[in-house]
N, C-alpha and C positions, 0 to 999 in steps of 0.2 A: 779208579773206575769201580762202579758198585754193581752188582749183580744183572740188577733191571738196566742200566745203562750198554752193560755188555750185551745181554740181550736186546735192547732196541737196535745197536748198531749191525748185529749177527740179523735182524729181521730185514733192516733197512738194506744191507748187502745183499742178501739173497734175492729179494726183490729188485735191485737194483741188475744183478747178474740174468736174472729170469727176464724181464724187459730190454736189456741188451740183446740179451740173447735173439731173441722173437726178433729184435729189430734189424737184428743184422744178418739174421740168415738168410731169409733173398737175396741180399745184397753180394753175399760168397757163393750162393749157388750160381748165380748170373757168369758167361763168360769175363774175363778181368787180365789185363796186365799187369803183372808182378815185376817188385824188382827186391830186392834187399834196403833198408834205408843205409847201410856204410858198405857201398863198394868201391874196387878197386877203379872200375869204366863203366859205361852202359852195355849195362848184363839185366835186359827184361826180358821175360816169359812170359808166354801166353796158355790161360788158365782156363778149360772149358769143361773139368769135373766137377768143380764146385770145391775145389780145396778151400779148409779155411786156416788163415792166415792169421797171428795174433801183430801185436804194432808193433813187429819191426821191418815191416814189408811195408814197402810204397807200392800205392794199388790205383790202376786208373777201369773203373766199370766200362767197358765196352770189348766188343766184338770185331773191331777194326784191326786190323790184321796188317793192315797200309799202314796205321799209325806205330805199330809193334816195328816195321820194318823201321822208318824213319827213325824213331829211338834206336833203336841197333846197328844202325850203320854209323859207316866213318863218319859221316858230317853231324852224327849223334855223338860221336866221341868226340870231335874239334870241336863241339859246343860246351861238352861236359869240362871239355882241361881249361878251354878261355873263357867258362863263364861260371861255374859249381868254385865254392871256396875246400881248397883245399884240407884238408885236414891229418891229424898228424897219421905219419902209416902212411901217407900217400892214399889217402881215403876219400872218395866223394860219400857226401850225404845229398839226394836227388831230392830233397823235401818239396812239396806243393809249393813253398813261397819262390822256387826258383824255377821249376817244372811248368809252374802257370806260363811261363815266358819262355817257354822253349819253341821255337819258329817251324808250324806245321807247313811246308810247301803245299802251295794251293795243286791241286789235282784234278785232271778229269776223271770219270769215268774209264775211258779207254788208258789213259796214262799209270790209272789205278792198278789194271787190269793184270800185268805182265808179275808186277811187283808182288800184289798177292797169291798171284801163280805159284814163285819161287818160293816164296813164306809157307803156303798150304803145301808146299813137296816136304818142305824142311822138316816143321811142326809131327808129319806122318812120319819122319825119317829122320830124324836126327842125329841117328851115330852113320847117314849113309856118306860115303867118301865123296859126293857128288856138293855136300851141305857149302864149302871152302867156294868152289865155284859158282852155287847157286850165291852166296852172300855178295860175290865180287860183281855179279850179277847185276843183283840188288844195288847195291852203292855205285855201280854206273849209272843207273835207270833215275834213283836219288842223286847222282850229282845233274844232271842235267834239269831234274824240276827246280832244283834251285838255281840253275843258270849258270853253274859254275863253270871257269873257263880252263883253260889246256894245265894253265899255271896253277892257278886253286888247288886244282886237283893235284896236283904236284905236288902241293906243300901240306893237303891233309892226307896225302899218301906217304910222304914222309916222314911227317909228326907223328905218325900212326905206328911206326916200325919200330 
């Protein structure tokens, strides 16, 4: 590599990093679901400081706090072991190609309601000793939008343990 080559490339990076930049800082300021791209289960956060996150977060832009619940709960984990390919370490990778297909129970308004209740206590609270119950909470409220029956629930209660 010859002097002015090294220099074109060092111009073309910087400007490349400055036009990133610009372009994706709304994008991190905005509320946002985080996750880690290699975890162990479905472990998302919910982001409303505007942290920025470099690529090895899986990041879904919105403010839905129902949809945060859904991913966290047990029927979020029974999706993760029977349907994310394992990897070695016992590691999910949550990538978009597999996350697009992850089955949002349809919701009311009012059935919304209870769910982001427990979520908005948790979110304010999260080392409080109350969090264990409000989740159990939570994954009752989520088995029932998905219709799950006495048994279901028996066997994503005990895959889970």
């Amino acid at each position: 590599m010859n002097l002015q080559q090294a220099y074109y490339e060092q111009k073309v990076e910087n400007t490349f990093l400055r036009v990133k930049a610009n372009t994706f800082r709304e994008f991190f300021e905005k509320p946002k679901i985080i996750s880690s791209n290699i975890i162990k289960t479905n472990t998302f956060a919910f982001d409303s400081t505007g942290i920025v996150t470099n690529q090895q977060y899986f990041i879904i832009p919105t403010n839905d706090t129902f949809l945060l619940a859904v991913l966290n709960s047990r029927v979020g984990t029974q999706w993760f072991y029977s349907t994310l390919p394992l990897l070695r370490g016992a590691f999910f990778e949550p990538s978009s190609i597999f996350m697009q297909h992850f089955p949002i129970a349809k919701a009311s308004d009012k059935e919304r309601a209870p769910i982001i209740k427990y979520v908005e206590k948790i979110i304010a609270n999260p080392d409080s000793p109350d969090v264990p119950r409000l989740e159990k909470e939570i994954d009752k409220l989520i088995y029932d939008l998905y219709g799950l029956t006495p048994e279901e629930i028996a066997i994503v209660e005990k895959e889970m343990k």
